[in-house]
C-alpha positions, 0 to 999 in steps of 0.5 A, a space after each residue: 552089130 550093136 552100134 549098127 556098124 559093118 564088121 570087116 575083118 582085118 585077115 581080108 585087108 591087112 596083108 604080109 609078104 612071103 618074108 611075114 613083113 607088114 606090105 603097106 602098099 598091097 594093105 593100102 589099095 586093099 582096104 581103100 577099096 573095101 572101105 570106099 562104100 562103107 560110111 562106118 565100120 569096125 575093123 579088129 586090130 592085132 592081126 592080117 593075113 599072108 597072101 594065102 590067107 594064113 594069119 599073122 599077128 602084129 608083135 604087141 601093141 598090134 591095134 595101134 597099127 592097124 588103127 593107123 593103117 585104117 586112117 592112111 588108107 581112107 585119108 583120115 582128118 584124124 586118128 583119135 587112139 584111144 587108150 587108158 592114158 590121158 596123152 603121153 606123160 612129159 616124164 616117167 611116172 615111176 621116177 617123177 610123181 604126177 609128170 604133166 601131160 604133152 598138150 602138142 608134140 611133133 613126130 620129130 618129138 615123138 621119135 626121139 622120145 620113143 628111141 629114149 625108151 618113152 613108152 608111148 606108142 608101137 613104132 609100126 603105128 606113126 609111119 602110115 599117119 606121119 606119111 600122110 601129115 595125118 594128125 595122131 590124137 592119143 585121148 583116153 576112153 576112161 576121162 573122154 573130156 581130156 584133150 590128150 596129146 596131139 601129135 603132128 608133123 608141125 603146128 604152124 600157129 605155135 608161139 615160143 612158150 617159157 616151157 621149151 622142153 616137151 618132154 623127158 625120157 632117158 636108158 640106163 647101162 651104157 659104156 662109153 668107148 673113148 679113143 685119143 690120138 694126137 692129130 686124129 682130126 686130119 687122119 683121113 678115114 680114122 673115123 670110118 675104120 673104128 665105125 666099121 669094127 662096130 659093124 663088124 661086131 655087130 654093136 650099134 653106136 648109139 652117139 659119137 661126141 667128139 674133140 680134135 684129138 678123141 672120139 668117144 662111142 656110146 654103146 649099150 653095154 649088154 650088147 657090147 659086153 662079150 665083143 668090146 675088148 675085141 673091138 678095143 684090140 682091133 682099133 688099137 691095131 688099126 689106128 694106134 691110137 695114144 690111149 683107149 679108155 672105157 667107161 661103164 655104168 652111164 645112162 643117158 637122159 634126154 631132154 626133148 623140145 622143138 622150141 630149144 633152138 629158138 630159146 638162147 642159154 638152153 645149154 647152159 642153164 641145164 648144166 647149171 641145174 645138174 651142177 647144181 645137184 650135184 650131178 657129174 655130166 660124163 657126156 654131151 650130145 646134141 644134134 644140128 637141129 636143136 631137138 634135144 640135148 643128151 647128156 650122160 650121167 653116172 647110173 647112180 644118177 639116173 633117176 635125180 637126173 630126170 627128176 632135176 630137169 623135170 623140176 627146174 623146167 617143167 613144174 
């Protein structure tokens, strides 16, 4: 009533299915329609209706979403989201004193952030803009001049910056499941068999590096506590492997930015400013794409690890 807007009430538009799942597509024509005379409108967040107009609330951060549905259903130039944060933080601000802002990032970006335990955004509300190549601009109501972060699918006028990591994230409490076997490489489905005891057990394999003859399996260690000699045994059954060792206490930590593939050495000048405080790299990953590159370290050395990177390439 006072910025003159009509009031539309999220239970009539946002809609759940029999099972209390989200129903993008009913959601879609549903507001497309309700919205499609309206030039302004307020719509509350946090909450829709099931079919038979009980209410249902979206788990936290609930606004973010509906924020997002709204912009997906009108075809929205651009979802400004504003909170209490200027854009999203390169680093933890618990672990690095003041960490620089993200001017630009991909969802690419955004989501291995996020997977890394970044808390940026509810995961519900990237989807229904991301679908659309609908840009995400996060600005802060408390700082209205400040750009924020603005993220999209691709940013085609972007030129190579020195700054090549985008942003830091990391978890701790992993173990690290490393089976040996001379000639594992051409053992046809040895890979498949140990993947399937996880399944069975119900724990999720977070990353697989691998040698010619070992493989390891990084799993989180609260969900794997009371299940992983069990699965040991029953790989050991399965593959008779030459040796299974297990390693507790890892975290992992990594280093996020779309222009790492176009920088050479990216690598290796990160492991030389680890080595070079001192921090012992227990495990390395990095996908085909080059978005980021993920290492292991001691828990111990969680926090160091975050503050070198952001220190030698960052500030």
């Amino acid at each position: 009533a006072y910025l003159g807007y009509e009031f539309v009430d999220s239970a009539q538009v946002i809609r759940f299915d029999e099972n209390g799942d989200f129903d993008a597509e009913t959601t879609n024509d549903i507001l497309r329609e309700k919205l499609a005379g309206m030039e302004r409108a307020v719509i509350p967040g946090f909450y829709g209706a099931y079919a038979d107009g009980r209410v249902k609330t979206f788990s936290r951060g609930g606004s973010d979403v509906t924020g997002s549905i709204v912009a997906r259903a009108v075809k929205a130039d651009v979802y400004e989201n504003w909170t209490d944060v200027s854009g999203i933080l390169m680093a933890d601000p618990r672990i690095v004193d003041d960490p620089d802002t993200i001017e630009r990032i991909t969802y690419n970006e955004l989501r291995e952030l996020s997977y890394m335990g970044a808390q940026v955004l509810h995961e519900g509300a990237v989807f229904p803009v991301r679908e659309k190549n609908i840009p995400l601009n996060i600005r802060n109501t408390n700082e209205p001049d400040h750009p924020g972060t603005l993220i999209m699918e691709r940013f085609a006028d972007e030129e190579i910056s020195d700054r090549f990591i985008t942003g830091i994230a990391g978890r701790k409490n992993f173990s690290i499941i490393t089976v040996s076997k001379t000639g594992m490489s051409s053992q046809m489905g040895s890979l498949r068999q140990m993947l399937e005891v996880f399944e069975k057990h119900g724990v999720c394999v977070e990353y697989t590096p691998s040698g010619i003859d070992s493989v390891s399996f990084v799993v989180a260690a609260d969900k794997a506590k009371d299940r992983i000699y069990s699965i040991v045994g029953e790989i050991r059954d399965a593959l008779s492997p030459d040796n299974i060792q297990i390693t507790g206490g890892i975290s992992v930590v990594a280093a996020v930015g779309r222009q790492m593939a176009f920088k050479p050495g990216t690598s290796g000048r990160i492991f030389a400013a680890l080595g070079k405080a001192g921090i012992n790299i227990r495990m390395i990953s990095q996908g085909p794409d080059e978005l980021n590159i993920i290492v292991g370290v001691n828990n111990d050395d969680f926090e160091s690890c975050v503050r070198v990177l952001y220190n030698s390439f960052v500030k």
